[in-house]
Each structure stands twice: as C-alpha cells, then as structure tokens.
VOPAGU-2260 file (C-alpha; in pm, 1 decimal, decimal comma):
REM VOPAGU-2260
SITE   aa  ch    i         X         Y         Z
SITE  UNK   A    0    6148,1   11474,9    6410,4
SITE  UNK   A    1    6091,0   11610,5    6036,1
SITE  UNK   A    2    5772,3   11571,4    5883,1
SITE  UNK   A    3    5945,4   11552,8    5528,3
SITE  UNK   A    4    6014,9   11191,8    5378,2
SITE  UNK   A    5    6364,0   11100,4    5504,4
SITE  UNK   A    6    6578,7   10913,6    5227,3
SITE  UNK   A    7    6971,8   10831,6    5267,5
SITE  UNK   A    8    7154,0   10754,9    4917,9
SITE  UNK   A    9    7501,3   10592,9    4945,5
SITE  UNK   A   10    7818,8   10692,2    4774,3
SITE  UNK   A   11    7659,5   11046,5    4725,3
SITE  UNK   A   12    7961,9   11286,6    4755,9
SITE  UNK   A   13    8011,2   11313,6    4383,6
SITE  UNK   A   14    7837,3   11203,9    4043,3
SITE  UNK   A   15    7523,3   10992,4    4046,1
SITE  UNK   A   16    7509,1   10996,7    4446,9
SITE  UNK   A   17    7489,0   11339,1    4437,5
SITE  UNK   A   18    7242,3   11451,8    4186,4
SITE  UNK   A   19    7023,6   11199,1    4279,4
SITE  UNK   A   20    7031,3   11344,0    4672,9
SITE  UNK   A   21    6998,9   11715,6    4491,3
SITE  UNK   A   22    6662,9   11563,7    4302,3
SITE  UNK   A   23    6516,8   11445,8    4582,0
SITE  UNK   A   24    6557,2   11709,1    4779,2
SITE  UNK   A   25    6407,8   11942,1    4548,2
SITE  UNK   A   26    6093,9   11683,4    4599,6
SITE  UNK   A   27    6077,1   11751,7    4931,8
SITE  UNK   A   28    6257,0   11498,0    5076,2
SITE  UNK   A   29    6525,3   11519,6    5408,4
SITE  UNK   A   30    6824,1   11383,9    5278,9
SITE  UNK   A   31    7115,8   11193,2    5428,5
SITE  UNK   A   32    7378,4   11141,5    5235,3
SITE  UNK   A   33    7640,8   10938,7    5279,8
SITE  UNK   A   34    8012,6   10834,6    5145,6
SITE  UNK   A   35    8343,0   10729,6    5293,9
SITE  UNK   A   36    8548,1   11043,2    5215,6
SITE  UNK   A   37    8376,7   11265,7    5549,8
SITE  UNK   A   38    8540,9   11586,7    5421,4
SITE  UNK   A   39    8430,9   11558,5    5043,9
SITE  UNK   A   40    8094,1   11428,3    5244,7
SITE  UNK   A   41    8039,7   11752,5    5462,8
SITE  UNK   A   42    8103,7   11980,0    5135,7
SITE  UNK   A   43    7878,8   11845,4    4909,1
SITE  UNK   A   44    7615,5   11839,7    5128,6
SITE  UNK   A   45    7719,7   12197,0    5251,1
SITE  UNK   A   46    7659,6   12302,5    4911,6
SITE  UNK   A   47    7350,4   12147,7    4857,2
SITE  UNK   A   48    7211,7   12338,4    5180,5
SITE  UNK   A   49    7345,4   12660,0    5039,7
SITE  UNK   A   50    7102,4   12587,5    4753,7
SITE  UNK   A   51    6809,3   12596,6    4984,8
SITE  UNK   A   52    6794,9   12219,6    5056,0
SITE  UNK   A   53    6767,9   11990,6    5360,4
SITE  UNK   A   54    7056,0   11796,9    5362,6
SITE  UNK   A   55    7268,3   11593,4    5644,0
SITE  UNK   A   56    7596,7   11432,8    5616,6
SITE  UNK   A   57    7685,2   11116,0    5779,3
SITE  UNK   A   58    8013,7   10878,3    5734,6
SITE  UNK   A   59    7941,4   10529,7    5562,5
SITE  UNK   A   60    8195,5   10280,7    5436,9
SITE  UNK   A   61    7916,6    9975,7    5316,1
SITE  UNK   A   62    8154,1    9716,9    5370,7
SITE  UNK   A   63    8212,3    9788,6    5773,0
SITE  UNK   A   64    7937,9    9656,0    6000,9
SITE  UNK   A   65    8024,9    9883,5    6264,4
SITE  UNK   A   66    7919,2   10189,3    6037,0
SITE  UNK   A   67    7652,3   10064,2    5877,0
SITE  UNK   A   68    7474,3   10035,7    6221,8
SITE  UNK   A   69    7652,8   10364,0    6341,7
SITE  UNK   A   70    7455,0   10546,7    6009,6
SITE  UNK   A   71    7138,2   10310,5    6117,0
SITE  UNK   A   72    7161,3   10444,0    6526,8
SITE  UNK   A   73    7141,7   10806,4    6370,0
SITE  UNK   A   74    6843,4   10761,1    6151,2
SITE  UNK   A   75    6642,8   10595,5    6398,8
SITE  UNK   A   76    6742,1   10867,0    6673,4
SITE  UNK   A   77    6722,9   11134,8    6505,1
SITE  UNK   A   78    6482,6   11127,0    6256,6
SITE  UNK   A   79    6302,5   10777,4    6430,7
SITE  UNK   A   80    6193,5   10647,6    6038,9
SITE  UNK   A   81    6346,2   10597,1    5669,1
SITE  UNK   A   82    6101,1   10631,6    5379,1
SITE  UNK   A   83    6371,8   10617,0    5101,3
SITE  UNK   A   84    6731,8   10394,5    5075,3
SITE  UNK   A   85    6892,9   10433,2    4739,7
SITE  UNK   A   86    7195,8   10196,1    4736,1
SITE  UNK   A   87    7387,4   10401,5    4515,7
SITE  UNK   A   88    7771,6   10273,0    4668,7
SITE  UNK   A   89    7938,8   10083,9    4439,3
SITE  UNK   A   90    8268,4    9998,8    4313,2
SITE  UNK   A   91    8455,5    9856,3    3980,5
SITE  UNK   A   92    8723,8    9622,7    4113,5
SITE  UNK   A   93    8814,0    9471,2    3766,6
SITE  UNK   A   94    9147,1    9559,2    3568,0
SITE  UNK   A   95    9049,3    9829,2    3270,2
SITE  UNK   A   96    8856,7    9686,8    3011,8
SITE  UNK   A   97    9060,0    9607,3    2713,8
SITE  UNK   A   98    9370,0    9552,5    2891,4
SITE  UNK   A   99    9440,8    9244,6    2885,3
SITE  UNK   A  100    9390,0    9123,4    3207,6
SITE  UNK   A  101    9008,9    9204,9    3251,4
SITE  UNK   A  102    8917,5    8805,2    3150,1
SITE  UNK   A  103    8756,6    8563,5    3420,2
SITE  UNK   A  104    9048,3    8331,5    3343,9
SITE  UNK   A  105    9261,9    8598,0    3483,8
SITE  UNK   A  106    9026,7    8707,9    3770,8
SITE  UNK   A  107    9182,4    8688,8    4135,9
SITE  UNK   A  108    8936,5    8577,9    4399,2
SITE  UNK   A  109    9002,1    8895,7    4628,8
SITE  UNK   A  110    8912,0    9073,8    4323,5
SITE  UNK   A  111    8560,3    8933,2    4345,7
SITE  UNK   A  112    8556,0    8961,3    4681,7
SITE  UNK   A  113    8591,9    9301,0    4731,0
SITE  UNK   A  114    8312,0    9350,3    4441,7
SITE  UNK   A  115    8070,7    9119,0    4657,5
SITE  UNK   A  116    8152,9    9285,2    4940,6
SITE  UNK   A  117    8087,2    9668,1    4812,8
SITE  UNK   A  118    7799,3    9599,7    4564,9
SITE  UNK   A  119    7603,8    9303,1    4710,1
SITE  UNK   A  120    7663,5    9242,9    5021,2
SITE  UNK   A  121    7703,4    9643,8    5197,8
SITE  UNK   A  122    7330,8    9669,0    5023,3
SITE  UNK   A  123    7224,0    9372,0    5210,9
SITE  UNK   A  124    7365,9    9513,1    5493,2
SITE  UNK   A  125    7223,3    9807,6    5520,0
SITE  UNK   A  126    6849,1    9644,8    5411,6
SITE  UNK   A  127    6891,4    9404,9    5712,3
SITE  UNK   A  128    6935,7    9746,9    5975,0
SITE  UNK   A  129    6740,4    9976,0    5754,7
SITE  UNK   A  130    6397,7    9838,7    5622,3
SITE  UNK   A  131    6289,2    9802,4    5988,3
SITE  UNK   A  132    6242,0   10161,4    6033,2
SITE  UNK   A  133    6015,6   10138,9    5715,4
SITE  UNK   A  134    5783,9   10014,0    5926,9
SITE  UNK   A  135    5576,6    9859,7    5614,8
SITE  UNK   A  136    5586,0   10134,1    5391,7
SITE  UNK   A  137    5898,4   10270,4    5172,8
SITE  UNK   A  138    6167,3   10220,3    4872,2
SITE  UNK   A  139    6469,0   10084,9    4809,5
SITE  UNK   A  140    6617,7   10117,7    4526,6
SITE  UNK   A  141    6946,9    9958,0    4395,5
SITE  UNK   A  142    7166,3   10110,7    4171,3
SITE  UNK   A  143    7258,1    9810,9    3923,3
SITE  UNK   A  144    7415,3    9798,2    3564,2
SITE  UNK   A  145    7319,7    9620,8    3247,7
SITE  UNK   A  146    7641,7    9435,4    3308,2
SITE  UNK   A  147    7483,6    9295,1    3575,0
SITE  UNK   A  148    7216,1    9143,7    3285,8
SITE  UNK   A  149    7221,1    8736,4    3253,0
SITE  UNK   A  150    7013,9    8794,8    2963,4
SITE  UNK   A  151    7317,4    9010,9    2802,3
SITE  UNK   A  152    7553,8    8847,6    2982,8
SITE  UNK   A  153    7900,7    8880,8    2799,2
SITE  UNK   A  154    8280,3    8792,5    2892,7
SITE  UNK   A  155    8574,5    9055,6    3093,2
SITE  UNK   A  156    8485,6    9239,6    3418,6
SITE  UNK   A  157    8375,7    8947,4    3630,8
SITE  UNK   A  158    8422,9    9121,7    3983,0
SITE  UNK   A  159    8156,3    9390,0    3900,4
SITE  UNK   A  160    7935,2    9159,3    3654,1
SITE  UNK   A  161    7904,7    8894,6    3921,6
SITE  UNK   A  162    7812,1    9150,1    4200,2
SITE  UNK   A  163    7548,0    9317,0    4005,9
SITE  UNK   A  164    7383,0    9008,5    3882,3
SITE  UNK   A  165    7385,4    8940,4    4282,3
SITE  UNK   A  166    7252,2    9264,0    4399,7
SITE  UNK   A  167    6995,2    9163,4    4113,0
SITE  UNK   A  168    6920,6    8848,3    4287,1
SITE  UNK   A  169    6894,5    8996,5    4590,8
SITE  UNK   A  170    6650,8    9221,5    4491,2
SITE  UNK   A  171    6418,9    8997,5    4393,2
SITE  UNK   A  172    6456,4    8806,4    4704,4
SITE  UNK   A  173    6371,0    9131,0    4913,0
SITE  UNK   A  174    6034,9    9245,4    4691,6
SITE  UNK   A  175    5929,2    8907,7    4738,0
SITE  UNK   A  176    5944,3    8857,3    5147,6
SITE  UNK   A  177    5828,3    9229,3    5143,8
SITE  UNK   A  178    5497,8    9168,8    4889,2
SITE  UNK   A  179    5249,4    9211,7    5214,3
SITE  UNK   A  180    5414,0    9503,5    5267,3
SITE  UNK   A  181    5432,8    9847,9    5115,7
SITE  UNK   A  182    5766,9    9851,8    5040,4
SITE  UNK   A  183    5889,4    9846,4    4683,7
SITE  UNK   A  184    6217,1    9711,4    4607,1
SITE  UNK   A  185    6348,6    9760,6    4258,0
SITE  UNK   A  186    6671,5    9755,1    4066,1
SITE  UNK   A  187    6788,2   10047,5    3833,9
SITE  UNK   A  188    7024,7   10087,8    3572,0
SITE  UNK   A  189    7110,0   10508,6    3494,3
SITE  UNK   A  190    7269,3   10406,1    3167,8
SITE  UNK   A  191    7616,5   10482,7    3061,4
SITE  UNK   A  192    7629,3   10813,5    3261,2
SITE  UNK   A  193    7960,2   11052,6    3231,5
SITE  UNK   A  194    8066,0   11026,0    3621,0
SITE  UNK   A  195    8424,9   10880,7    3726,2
SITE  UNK   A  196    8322,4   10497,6    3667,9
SITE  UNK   A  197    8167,9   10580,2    3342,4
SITE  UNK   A  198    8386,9   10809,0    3180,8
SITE  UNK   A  199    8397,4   11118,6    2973,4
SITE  UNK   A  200    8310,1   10906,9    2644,2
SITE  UNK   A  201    7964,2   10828,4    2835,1
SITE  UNK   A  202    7620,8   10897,7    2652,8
SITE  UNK   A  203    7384,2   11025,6    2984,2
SITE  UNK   A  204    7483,0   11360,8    3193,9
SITE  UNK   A  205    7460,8   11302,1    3580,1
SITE  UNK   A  206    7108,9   11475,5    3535,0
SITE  UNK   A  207    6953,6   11256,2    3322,3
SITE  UNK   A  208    7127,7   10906,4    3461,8
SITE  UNK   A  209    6982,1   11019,6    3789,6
SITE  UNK   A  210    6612,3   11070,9    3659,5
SITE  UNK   A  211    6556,4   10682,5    3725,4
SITE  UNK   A  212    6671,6   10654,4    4020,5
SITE  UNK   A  213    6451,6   10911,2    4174,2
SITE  UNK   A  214    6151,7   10750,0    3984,7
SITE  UNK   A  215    6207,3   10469,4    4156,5
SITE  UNK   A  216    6281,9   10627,2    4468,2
SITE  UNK   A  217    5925,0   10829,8    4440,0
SITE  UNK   A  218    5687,1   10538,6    4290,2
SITE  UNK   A  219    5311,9   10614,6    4387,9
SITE  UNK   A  220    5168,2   10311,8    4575,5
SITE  UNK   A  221    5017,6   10123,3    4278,5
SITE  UNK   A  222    5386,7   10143,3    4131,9
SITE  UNK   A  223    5596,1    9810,3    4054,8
SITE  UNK   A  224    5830,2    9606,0    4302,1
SITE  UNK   A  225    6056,5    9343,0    4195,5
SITE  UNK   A  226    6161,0    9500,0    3866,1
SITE  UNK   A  227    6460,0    9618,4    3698,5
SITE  UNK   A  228    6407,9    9974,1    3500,9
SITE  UNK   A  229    6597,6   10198,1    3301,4
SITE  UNK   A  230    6445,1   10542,5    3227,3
SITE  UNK   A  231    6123,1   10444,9    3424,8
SITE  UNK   A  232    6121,0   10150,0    3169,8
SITE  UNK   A  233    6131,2    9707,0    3204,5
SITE  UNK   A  234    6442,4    9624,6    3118,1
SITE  UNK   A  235    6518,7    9207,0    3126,2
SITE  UNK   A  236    6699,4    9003,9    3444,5
C-alpha cells in the first residue's frame, strides 16, 4: 500500500486531464489516471513515469457502471484508500457554436442525454463507489464551466450548459451531506484553456487552466467546500 496521497483524475490522457495528473504528481501524490482510449491511456502515463513520477493507468468510460466499479475494485485493492477524485471527464455533445443548429429549439433529447450522462451523472457515479474509501477525509473536485453559470446563463449549447449547471447542483448536494465530514467538494472552472474542446483561439495554456484544479484538489483543512472557483477565486452559481 503507498504511503503517498492516492488521487485518480478522469479523462486524463490528453489536455487538462493530463497536466493536472503531471501537477499532482509533482506534489507527491500516486496518481491514477484514467480515460477510455487504454492505448493513448498507457502512453501518457508511460511518459509521465519516464519523468520521474508515480503514475498508474487504468481504463474508465464514466458512463458504464461496470467500469466505474471495475476502476473502484482496483483502488480499494490495491491501494485500499482515495484521498483525491478530480472529475475531469467530460464531453461537448452540442452542434458547433454558430452553426446554426446549436439553439435549444433545435436540441434533440439524446443530445442531452448523452451530456447528462458523461458530465453529471458518470461524476455521480463514481462519488457513489468512490467517496467511501475517503473514509471522512478527502477532495473531489469537479471540473465545471462558466457555461454551466445560471447567473450568466445565455442561449445555444444546451446539452453541455444543462449538464454543467447539474454537476453544479450536484455539487452542492454532496458538500452538504458531507459537512461532518472532512471531505471538500468543490466545483472548478480552468477558464477558456487551449485543449481540443477549447480550441487554439483559447486564452489559458494547459498549465495555467490546470493550476485550479490542483488547488482545489490540495486545499489545507480550513479550506472551502461547496464553492465554485476559478483561479483559486469565488466565482457565482
């Protein structure tokens, strides 16, 4: 069993996944990370070994019970604890913005689903297996958007909008049947970060989108729960 804090971050074979397993490694941490594509999976976290840095690879598709508890079997027998879960998996089911088709008028429902199913409801999957082996004391962190803001709410893109203001919701929910606890739940938004969902026009490198999520990941134990940040800063529901 590792003495190091053990932390598994989702959809972490490229972009924000990644850096943010590469961070907390360099923190210390044992990481697991995790994506569908196993190949892609077993490279990237080759080459984060190769850098010096305790790293495992293990298959997850969020929106397949049968892996989920698979991926929740290994942590508890090999490592028998989680300190960290960083729901990073996520997806943008929506027609391109500006297309013409991204409106809600124009939304399909199996559009939505699939949004629900990867962004909201794989992260309450994996909290329902996971935050068990907590036992009390830990942090979860999910990855969220500013589209996912009812205070900033605004029209297209309803399959990812609607699942983010969910996985919002749902991480209120979980910091508030966990207050007796010492696990922190909080939501993060990296900013408009140049990976393959955000584009090359995007303001924030990997690096620095990254930064918050590990903040959150590594909050002392006088540190918030129930918030959403960006930068280490309140941002509004």
């Amino acid at each position: 069993m590792s003495e190091q804090p053990i932390a598994i971050v989702t959809g972490a074979y490229r972009g924000l996944g990644l850096e943010t397993c590469r961070q907390l490694a360099l923190k210390g941490y044992t990481l697991v990370l995790t994506g569908r594509r196993e190949q892609e999976g077993l490279m990237s976290a080759e080459t984060l070994r190769q850098q010096g840095l305790e790293v495992h690879f293990h298959p997850l598709d969020v929106t397949e019970e049968t892996s989920i508890q698979r991926l929740t079997d290994f942590i508890r027998d090999h490592f028998g604890r989680l300190d960290v879960l960083v729901n990073n998996a996520g997806i943008f089911p929506d027609p391109t913005p500006g297309s013409g088709r991204d409106s809600v008028f124009d939304a399909r429902l199996d559009t939505l689903r699939r949004g629900f199913e990867a962004n909201t409801l794989g992260p309450l999957r994996l909290c329902q297996t996971l935050i068990p082996l907590m036992r009390g004391k830990g942090r979860v962190v999910n990855v969220s958007s500013g589209m996912g803001q009812l205070s900033e709410m605004n029209g297209c893109c309803p399959g990812y909008r609607l699942s983010k203001a969910a996985l919002n919701a749902l991480t209120r929910i979980l910091a508030d049947e966990l207050k007796h606890t010492a696990i922190k739940v909080n939501a993060v938004c990296p900013g408009w970060v140049r990976t393959q969902m955000g584009g090359p026009g995007a303001t924030l490198s990997v690096e620095e989108g990254a930064q918050g999520i590990v903040w959150a990941a590594t909050l002392p134990e006088d540190g918030p729960s129930g918030g959403f940040f960006r930068h280490g800063q309140p941002i509004a529901w």
